[in-house]
DSSP file (Angstrom, degrees, kcal/mol; ACC not computed):
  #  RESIDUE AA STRUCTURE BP1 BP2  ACC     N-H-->O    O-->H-N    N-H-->O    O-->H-N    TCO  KAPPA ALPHA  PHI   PSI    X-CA   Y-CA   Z-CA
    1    1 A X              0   0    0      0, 0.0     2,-0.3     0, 0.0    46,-0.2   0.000 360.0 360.0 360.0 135.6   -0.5   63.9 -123.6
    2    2 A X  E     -A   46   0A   0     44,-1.4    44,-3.4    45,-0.2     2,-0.4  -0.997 360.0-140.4-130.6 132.7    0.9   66.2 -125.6
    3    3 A X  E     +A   45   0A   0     -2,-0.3    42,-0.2    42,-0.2     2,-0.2  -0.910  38.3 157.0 -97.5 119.1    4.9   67.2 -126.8
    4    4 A X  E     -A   44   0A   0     40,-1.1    40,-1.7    -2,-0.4     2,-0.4  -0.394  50.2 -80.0-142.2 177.7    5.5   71.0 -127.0
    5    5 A X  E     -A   43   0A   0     38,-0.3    38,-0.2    -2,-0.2     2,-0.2  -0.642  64.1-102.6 -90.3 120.9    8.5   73.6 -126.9
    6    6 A X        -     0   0    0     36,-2.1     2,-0.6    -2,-0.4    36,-0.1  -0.484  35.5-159.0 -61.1 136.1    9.2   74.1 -123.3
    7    7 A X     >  -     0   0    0     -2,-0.2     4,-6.8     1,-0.1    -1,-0.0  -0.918  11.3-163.1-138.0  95.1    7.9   77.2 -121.8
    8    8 A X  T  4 S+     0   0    0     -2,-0.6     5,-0.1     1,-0.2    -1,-0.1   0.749 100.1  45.4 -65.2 -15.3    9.5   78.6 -118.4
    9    9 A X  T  4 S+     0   0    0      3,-0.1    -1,-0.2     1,-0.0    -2,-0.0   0.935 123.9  33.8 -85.6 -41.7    6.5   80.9 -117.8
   10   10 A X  T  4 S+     0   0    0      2,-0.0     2,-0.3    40,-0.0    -2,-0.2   0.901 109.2  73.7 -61.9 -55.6    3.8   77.9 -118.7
   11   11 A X     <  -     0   0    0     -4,-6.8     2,-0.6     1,-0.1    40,-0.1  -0.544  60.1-160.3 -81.0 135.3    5.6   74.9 -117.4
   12   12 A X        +     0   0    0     -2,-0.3    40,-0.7     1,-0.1    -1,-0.1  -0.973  19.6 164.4-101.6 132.0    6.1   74.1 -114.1
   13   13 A X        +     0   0    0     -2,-0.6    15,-0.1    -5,-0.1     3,-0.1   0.043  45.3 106.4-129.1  27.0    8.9   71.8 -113.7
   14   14 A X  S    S+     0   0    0      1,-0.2    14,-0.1     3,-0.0    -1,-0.1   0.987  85.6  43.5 -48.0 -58.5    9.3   72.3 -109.7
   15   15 A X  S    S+     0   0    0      2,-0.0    -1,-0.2     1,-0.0     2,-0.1   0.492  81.0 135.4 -66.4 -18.0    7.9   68.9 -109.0
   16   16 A X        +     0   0    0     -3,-0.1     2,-0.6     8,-0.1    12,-0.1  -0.056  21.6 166.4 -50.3 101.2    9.7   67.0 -111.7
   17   17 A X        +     0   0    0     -2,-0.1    76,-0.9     1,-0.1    77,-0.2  -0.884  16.8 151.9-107.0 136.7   11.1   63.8 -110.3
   18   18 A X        -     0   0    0     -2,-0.6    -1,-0.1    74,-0.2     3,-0.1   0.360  64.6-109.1-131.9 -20.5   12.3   61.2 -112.7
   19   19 A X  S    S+     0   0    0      1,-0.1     2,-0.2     2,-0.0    -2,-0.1   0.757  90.8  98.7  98.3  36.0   14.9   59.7 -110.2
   20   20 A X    >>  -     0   0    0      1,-0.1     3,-2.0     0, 0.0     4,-1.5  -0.687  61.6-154.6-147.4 112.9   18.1   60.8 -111.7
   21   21 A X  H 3> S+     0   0    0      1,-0.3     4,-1.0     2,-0.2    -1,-0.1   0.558  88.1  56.3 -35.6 -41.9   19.2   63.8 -109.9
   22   22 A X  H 3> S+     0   0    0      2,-0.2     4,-1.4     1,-0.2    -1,-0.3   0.727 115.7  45.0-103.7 -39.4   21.5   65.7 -112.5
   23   23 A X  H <> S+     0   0    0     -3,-2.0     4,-0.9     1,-0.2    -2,-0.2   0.776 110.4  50.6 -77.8 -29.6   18.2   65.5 -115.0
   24   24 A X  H >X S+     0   0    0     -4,-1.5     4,-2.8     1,-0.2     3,-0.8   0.945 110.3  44.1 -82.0 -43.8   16.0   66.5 -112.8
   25   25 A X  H 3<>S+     0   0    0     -4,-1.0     5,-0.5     1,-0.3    -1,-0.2   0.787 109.6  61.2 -84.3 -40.2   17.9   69.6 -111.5
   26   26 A X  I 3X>S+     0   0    0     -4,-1.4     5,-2.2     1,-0.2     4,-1.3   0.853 107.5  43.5 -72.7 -16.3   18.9   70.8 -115.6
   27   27 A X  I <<5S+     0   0    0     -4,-0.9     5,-0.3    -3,-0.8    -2,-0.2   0.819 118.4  49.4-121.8 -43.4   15.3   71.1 -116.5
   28   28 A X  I  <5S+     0   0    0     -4,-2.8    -3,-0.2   -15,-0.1    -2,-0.2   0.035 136.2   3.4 -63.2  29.4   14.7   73.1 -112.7
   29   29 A X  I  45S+     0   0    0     -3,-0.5    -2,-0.2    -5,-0.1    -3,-0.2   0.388 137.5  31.9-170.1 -10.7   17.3   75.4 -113.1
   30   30 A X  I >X<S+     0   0    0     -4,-1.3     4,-2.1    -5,-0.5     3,-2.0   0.841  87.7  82.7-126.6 -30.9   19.2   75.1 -116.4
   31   31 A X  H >><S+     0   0    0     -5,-2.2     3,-2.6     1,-0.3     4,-1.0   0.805  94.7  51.0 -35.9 -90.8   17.0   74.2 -119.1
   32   32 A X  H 3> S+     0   0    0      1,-0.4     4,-1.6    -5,-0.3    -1,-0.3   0.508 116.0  37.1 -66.7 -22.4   15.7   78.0 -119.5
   33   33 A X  H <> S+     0   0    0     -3,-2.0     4,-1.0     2,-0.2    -1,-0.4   0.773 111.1  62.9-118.2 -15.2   19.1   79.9 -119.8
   34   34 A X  H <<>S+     0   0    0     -3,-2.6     5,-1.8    -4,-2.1     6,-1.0   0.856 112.4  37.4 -42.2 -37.0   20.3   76.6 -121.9
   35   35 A X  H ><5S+     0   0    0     -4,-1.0     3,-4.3     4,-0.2     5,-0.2   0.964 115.9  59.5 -78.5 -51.5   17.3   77.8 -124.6
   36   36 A X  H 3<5S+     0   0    0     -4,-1.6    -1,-0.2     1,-0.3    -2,-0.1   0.779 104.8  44.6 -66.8 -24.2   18.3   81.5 -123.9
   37   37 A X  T 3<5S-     0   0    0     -4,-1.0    -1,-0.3    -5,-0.1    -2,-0.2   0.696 113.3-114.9 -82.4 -10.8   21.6   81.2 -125.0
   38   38 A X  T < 5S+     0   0    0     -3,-4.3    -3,-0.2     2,-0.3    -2,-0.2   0.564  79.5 128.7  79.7  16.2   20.8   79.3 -128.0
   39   39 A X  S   <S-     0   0    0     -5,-1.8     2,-0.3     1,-0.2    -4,-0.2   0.706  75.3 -13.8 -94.4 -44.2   22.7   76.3 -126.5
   40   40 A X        -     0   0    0     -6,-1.0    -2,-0.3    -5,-0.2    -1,-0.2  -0.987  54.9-114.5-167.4 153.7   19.4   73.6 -127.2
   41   41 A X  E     - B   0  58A   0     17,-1.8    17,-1.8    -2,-0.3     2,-0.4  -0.656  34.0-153.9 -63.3 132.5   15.7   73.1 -128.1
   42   42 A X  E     - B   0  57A   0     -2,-0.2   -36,-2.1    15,-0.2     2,-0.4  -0.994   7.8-166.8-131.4 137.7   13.7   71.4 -124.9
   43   43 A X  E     -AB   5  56A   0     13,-1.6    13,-3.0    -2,-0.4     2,-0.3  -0.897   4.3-165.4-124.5 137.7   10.8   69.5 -125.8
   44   44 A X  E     -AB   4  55A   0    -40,-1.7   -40,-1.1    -2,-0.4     2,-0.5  -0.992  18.0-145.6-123.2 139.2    8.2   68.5 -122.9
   45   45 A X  E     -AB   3  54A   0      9,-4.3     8,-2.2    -2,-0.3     9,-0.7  -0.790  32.7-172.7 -90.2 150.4    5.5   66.0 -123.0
   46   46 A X  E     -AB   2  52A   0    -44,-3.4   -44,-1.4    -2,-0.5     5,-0.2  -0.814  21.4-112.7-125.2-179.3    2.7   67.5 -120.6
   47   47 A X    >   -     0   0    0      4,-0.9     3,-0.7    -2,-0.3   -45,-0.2  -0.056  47.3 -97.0 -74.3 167.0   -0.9   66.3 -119.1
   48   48 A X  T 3  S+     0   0    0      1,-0.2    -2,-0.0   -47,-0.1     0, 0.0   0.810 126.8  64.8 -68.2 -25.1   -3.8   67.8 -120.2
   49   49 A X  T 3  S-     0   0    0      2,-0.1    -1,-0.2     1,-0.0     3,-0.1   0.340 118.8-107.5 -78.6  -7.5   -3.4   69.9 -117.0
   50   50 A X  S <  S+     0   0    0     -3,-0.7     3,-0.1     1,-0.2    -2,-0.1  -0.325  72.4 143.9 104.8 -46.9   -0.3   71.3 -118.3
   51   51 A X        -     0   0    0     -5,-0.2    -4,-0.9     1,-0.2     2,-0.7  -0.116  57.1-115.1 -62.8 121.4    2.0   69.2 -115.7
   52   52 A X  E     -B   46   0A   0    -40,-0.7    -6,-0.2    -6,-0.2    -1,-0.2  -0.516  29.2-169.5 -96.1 118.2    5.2   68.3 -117.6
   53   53 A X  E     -     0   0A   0     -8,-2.2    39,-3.5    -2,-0.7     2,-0.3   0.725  62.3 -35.1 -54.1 -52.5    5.5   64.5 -117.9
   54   54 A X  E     -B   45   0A   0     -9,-0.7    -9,-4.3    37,-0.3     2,-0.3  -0.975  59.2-131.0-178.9 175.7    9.0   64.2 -119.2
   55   55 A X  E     -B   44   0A   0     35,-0.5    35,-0.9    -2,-0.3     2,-0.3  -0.958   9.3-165.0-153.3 162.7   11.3   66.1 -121.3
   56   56 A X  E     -BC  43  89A   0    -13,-3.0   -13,-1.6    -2,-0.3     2,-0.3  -0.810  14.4-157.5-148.9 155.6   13.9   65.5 -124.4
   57   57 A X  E     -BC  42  88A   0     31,-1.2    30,-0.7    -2,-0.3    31,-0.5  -0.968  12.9-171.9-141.3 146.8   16.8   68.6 -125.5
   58   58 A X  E     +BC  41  86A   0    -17,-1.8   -17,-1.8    -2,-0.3     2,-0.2  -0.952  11.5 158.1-127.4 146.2   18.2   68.5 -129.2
   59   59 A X  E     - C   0  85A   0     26,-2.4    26,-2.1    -2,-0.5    24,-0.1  -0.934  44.2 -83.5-163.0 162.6   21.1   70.6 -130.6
   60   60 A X  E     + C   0  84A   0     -2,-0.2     2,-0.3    24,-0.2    24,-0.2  -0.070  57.4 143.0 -32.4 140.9   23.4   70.7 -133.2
   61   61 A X  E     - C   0  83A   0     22,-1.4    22,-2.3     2,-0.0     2,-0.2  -0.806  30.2-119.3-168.9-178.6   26.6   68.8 -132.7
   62   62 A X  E     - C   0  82A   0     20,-0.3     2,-0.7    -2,-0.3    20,-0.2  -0.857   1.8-140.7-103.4 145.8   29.1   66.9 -134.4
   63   63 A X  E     - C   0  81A   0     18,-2.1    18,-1.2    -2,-0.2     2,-0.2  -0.799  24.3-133.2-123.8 104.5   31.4   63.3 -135.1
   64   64 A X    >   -     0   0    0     -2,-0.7     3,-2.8    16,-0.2     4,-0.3  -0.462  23.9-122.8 -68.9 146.5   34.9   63.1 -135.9
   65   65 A X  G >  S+     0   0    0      1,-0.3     3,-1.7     2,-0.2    -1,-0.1   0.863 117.8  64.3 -73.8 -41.2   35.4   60.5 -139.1
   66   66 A X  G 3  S+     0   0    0      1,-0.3    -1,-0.3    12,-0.1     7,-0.1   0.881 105.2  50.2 -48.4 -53.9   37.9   58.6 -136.1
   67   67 A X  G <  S+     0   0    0     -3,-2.8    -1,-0.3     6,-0.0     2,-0.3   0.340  90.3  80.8 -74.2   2.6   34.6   58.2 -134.4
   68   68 A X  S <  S-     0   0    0     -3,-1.7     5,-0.2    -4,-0.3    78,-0.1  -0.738  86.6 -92.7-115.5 139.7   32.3   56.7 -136.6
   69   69 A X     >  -     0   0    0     -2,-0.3     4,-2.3     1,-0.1     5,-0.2  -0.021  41.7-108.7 -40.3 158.4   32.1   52.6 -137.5
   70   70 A X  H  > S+     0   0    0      2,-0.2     4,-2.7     3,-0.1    -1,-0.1   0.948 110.0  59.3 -52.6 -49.2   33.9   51.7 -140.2
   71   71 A X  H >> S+     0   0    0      1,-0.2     3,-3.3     2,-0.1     4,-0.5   0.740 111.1  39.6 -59.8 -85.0   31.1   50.9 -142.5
   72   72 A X  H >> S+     0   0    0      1,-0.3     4,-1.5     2,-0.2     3,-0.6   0.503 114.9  54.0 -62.3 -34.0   29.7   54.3 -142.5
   73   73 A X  H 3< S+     0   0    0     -4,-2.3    -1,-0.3     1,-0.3    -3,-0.1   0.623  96.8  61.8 -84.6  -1.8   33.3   56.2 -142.5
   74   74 A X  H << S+     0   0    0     -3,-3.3    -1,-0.3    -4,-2.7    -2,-0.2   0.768 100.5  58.5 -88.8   6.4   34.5   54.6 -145.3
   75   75 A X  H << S+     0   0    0     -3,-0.6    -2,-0.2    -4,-0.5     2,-0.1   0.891 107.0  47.4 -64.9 -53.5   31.1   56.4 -147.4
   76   76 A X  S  < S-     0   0    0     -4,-1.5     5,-0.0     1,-0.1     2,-0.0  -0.582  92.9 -87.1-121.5-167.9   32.1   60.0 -146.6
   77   77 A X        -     0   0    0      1,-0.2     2,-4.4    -2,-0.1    -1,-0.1  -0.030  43.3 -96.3 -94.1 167.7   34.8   62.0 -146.6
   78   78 A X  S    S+     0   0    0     -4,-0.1    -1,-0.2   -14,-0.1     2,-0.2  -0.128  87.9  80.5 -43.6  34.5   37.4   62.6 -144.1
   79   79 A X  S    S-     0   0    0     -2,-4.4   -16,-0.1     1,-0.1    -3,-0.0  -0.788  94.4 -47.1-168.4-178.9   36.3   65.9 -142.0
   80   80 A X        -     0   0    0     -2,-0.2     2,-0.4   -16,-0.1   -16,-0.2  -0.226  51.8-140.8 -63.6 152.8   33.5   66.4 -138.9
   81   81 A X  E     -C   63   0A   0    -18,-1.2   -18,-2.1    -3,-0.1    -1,-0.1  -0.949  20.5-127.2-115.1 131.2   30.1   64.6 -139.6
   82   82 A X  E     +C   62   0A   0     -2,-0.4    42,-2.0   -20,-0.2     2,-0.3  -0.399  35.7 172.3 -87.1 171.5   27.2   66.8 -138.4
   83   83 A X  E     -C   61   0A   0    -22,-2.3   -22,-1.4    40,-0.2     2,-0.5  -0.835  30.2-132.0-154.8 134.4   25.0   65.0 -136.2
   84   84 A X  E     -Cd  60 126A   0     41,-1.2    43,-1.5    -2,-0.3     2,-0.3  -0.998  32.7-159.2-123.8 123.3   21.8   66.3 -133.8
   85   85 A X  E     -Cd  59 127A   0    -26,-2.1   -26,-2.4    -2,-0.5     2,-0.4  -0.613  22.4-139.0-106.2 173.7   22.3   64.8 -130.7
   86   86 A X  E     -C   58   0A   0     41,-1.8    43,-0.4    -2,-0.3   -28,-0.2  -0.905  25.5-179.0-121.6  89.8   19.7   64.3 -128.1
   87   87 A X  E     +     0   0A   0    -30,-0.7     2,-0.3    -2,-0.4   -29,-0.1   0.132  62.9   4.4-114.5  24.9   21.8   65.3 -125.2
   88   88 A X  E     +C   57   0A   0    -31,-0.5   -31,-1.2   -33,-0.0     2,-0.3  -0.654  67.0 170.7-147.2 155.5   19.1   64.7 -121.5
   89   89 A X  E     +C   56   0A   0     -2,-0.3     2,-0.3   -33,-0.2   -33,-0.2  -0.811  13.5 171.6-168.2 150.7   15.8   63.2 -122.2
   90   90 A X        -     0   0    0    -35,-0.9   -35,-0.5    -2,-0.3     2,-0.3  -0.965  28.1-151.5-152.5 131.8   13.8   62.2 -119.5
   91   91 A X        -     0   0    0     -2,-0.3   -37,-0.3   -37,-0.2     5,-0.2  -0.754  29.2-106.7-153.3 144.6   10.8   61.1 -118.1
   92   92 A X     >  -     0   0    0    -39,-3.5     4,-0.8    -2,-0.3   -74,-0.2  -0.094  31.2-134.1 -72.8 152.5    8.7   61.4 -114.5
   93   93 A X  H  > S+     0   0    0    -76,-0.9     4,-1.3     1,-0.3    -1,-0.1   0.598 103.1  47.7 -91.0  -4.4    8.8   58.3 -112.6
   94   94 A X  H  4 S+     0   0    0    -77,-0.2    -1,-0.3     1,-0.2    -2,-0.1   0.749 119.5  42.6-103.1  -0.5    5.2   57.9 -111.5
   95   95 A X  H >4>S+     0   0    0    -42,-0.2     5,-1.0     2,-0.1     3,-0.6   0.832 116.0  52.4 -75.4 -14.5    4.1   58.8 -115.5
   96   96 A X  H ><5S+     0   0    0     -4,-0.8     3,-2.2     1,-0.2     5,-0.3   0.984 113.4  41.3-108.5 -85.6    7.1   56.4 -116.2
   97   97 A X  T 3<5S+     0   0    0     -4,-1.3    -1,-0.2     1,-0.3    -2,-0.1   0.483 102.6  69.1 -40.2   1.8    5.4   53.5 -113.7
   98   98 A X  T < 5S-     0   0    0     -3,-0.6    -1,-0.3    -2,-0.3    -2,-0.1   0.134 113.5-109.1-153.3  40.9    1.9   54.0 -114.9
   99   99 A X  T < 5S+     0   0    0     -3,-2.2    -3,-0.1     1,-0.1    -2,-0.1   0.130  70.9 141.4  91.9 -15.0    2.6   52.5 -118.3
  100  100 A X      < -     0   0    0     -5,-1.0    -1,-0.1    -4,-0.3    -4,-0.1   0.261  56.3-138.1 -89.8  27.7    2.4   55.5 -120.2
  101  101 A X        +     0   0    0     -5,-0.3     3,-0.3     1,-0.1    -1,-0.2   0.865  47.8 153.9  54.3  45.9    5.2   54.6 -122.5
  102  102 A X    >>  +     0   0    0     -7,-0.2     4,-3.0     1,-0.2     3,-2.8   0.986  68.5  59.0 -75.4 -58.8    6.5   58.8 -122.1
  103  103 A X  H 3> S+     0   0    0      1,-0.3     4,-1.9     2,-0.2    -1,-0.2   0.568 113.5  32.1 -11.7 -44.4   10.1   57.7 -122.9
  104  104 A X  H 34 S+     0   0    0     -3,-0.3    -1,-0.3     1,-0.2    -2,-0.1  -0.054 115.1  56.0-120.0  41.9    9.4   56.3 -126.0
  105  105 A X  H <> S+     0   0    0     -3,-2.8     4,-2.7     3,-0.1    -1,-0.2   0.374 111.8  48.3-136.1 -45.7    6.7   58.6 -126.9
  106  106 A X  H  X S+     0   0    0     -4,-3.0     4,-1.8     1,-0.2     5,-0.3   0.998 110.1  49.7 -71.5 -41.3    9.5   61.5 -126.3
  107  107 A X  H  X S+     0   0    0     -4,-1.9     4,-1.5    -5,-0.2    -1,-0.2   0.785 108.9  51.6 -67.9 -21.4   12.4   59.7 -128.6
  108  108 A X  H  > S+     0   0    0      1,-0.2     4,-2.0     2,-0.2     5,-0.3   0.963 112.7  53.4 -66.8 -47.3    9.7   59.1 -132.0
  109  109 A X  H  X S+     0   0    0     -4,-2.7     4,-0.7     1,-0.2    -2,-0.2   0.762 114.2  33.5 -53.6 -30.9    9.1   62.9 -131.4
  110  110 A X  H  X S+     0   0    0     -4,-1.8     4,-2.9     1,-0.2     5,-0.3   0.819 116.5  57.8 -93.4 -13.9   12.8   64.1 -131.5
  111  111 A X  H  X S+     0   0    0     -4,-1.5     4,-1.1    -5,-0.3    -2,-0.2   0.806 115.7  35.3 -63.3 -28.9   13.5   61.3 -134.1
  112  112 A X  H  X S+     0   0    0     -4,-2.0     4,-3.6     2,-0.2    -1,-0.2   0.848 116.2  59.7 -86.8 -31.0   10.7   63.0 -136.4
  113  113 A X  H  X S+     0   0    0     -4,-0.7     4,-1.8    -5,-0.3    -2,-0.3   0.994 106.4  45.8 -72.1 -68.2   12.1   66.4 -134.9
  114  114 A X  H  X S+     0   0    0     -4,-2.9     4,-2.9     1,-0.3    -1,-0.2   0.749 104.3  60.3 -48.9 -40.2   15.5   65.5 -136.4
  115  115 A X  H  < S+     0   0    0     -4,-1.1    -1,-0.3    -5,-0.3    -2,-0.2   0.986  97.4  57.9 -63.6 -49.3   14.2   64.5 -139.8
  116  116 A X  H >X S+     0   0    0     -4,-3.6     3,-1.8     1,-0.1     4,-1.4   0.792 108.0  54.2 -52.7 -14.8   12.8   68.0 -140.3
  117  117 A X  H >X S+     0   0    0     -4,-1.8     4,-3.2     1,-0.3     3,-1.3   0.911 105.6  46.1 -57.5 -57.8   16.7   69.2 -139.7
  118  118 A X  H 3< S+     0   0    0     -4,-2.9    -1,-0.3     1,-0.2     5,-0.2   0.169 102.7  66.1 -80.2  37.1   18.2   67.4 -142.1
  119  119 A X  H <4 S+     0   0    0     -3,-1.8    -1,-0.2    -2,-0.7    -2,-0.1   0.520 122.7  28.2 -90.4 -20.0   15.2   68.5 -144.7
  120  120 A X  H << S+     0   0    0     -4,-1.4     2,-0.3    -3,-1.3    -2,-0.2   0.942 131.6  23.3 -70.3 -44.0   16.9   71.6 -144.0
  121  121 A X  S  < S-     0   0    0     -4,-3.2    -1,-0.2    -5,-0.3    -2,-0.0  -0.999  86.6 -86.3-142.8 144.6   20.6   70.8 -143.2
  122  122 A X        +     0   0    0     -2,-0.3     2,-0.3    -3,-0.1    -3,-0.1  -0.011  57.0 160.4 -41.0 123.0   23.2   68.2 -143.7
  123  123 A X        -     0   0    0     -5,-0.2   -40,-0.2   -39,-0.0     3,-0.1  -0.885  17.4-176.8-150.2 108.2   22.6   65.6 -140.6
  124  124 A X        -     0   0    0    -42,-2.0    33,-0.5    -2,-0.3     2,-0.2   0.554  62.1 -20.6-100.2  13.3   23.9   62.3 -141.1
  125  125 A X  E     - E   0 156A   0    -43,-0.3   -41,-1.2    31,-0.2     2,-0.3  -0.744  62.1 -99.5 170.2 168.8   22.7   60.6 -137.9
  126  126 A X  E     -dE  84 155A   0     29,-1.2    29,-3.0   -43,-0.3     2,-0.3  -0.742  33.5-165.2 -95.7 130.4   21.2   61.1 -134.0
  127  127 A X  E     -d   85   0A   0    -43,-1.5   -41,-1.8    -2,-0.3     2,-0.3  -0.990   5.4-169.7-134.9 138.8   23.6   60.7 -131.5
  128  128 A X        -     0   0    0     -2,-0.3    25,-2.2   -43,-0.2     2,-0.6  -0.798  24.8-142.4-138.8 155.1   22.7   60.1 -127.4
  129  129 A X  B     -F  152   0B   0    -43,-0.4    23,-0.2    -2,-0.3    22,-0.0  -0.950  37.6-164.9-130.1  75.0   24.9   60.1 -124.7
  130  130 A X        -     0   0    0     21,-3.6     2,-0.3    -2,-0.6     5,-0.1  -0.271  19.2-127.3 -86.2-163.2   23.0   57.4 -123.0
  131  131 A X    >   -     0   0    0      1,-0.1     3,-1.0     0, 0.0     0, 0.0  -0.661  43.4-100.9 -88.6 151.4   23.4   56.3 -119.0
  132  132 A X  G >  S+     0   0    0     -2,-0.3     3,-3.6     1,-0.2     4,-0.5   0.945 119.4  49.6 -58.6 -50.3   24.1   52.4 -118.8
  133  133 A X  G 3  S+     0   0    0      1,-0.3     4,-0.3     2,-0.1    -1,-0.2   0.786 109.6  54.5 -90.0   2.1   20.7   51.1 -117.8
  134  134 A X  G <> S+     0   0    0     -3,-1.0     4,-1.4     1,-0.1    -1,-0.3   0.308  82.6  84.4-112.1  45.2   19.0   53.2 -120.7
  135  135 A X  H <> S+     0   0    0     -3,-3.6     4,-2.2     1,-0.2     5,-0.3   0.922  92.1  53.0 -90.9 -33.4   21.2   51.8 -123.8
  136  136 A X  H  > S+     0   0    0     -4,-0.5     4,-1.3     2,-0.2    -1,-0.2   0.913 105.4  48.7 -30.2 -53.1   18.8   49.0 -124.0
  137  137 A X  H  4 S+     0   0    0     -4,-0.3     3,-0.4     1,-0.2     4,-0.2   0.942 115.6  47.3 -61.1 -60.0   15.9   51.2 -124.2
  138  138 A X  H ><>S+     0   0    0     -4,-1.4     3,-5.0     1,-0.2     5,-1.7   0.957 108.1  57.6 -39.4 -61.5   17.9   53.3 -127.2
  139  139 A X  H ><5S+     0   0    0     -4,-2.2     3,-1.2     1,-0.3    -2,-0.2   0.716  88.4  72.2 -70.1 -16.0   18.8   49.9 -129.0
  140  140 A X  T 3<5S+     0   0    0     -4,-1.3    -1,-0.3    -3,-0.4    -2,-0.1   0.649 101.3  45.6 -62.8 -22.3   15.4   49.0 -129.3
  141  141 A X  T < 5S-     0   0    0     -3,-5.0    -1,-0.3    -4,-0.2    -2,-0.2   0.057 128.2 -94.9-116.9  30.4   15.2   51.8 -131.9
  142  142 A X  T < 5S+     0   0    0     -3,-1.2    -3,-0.2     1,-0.2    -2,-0.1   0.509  70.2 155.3 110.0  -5.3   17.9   50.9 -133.5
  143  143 A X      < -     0   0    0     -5,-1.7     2,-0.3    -8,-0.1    -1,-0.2   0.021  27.7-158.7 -81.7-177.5   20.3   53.1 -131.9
  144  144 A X        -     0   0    0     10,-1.2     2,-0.1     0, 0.0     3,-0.1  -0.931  27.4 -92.1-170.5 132.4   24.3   51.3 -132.1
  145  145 A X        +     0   0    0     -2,-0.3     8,-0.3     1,-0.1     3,-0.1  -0.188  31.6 177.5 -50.6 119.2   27.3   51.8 -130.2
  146  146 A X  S    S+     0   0    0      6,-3.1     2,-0.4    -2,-0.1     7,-0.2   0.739  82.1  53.5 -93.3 -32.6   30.2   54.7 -131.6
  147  147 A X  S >  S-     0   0    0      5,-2.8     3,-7.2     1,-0.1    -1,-0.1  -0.694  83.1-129.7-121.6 159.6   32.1   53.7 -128.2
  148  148 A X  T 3  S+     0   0    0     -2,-0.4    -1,-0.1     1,-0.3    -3,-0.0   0.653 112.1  61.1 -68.2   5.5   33.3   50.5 -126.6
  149  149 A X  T 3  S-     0   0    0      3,-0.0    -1,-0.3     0, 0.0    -2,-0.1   0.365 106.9-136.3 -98.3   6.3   31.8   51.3 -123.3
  150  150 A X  S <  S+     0   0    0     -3,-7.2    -2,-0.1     1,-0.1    -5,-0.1   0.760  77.2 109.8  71.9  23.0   28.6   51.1 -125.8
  151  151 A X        +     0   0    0      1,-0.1   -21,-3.6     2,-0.1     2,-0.5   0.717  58.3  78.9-108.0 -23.5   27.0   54.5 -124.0
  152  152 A X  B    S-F  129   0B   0    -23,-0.2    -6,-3.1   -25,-0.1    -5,-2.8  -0.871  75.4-169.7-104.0 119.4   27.7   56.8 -127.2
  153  153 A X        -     0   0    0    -25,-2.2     2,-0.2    -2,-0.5    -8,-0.1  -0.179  11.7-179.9 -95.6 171.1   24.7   55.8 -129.6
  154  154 A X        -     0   0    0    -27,-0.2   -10,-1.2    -2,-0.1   -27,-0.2  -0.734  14.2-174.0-148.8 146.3   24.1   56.6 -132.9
  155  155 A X  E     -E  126   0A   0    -29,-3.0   -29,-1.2    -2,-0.2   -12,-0.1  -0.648  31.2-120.9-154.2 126.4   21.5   56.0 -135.6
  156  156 A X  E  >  -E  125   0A   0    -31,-0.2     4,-2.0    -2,-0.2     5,-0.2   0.331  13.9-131.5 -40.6 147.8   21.9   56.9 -139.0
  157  157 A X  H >> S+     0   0    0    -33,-0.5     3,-5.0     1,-0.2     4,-2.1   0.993 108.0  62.4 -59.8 -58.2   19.2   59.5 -140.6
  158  158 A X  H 3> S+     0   0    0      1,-0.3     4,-4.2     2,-0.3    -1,-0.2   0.797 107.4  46.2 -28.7 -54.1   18.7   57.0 -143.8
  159  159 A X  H 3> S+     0   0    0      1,-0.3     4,-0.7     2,-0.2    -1,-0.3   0.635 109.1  52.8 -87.2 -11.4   17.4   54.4 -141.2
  160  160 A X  H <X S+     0   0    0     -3,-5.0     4,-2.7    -4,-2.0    -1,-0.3   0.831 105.7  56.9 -79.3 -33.8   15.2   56.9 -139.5
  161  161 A X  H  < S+     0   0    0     -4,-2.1    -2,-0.2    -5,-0.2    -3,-0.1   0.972 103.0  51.6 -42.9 -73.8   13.8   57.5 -142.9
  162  162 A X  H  < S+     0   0    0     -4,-4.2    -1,-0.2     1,-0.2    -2,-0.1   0.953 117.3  38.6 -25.4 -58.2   12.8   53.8 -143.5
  163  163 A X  H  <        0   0    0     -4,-0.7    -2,-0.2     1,-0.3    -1,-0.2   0.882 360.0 360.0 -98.9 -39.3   10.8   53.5 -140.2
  164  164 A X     <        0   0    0     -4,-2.7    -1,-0.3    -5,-0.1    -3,-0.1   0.662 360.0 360.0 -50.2 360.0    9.4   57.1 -140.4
C-alpha cells in the first residue's frame, strides 16, 4: 500500500464503499473539481493494483482566539490562528475489516503532510471535524476537543513535532 496525490484519470473511485454515504459520494463526484478549484489536496492510499483503499483531504483553514483552549490562547495574540485541517478522511470497509490499519496509516501521512506546511507557513495546529464514533480513533493521537460536543479536534504542531 501506497499514499499518493489523487489522480481522477488513474484512480478509480467508483467502487469506494467505506459505509458513510456523504464520504463516499465526495471522493465519486466532488473530490476532482474540489482539487480543480484549489479548494483541497486529496491524498489516497491505493493496492498495488492501483484500487484506492481510502482517502484523507487537507487545506488551509483557520481558528478564532474565542475558539482555542485557554492554555494555548493565552500564548498568542488575539487575531485568527491558521490551522490545516483535515476536513473527510476515509477508509474502504473491507480494507478497513481486514486489519490493514488504512485509517491510521492515512492520518501519520497527513500529520507528516502538515509538518512540511508549517516548514513553510505559520500553522499552529491540525484540526478535524470528526463524526462521533471516530473521536476516539483521533484521540488516540492525541487529537483534544476545541468544542463541547468534543467533535472539533485539534492537535498542536509542537506536539506533532515530538512524536514525528
Amino acid at each position: 500500500m501506497k499514499i499518493v496525490l489523487f489522480d481522477s484519470a488513474r484512480h478509480d473511485r467508483s467502487g469506494f464503499a467505506c459505509g458513510h454515504a456523504g464520504l463516499d459520494e465526495y471522493l465519486q463526484r466532488h473530490a476532482s473539481q474540489s482539487i480543480r478549484k484549489q479548494l483541497v489536496r486529496v491524498y489516497v492510499a491505493e493496492d498495488i493494483q492501483g484500487k484506492v483503499l481510502g482517502y484523507y483531504t487537507l487545506s488551509a483553514a483557520s481558528l478564532r482566539h474565542e475558539e482555542l483552549p485557554e492554555n494555548l490562547a493565552r500564548r498568542l495574540p488575539k487575531y485568527p490562528v491558521p490551522a490545516v485541517l483535515i476536513g473527510r478522511m476515509a477508509s474502504e470497509r473491507t480494507a478497513r475489516e481486514s486489519g490493514q490499519r488504512i485509517g491510521s496509516r492515512l492520518l501519520i501521512h497527513a500529520l507528516k503532510q502538515a509538518l512540511r506546511a508549517a516548514e513553510t507557513i505559520g500553522v499552529q495546529c491540525v484540526i478535524v471535524d470528526s463524526k462521533p464514533e471516530a473521536v476516539g480513533f483521533y484521540q488516540r493521537f492525541g487529537f483534544m476537543p476545541l468544542t463541547q460536543d468534543g467533535l472539533k479536534l485539534y492537535l498542536p504542531v509542537e506536539t506533532i513535532r515530538k512524536i514525528g
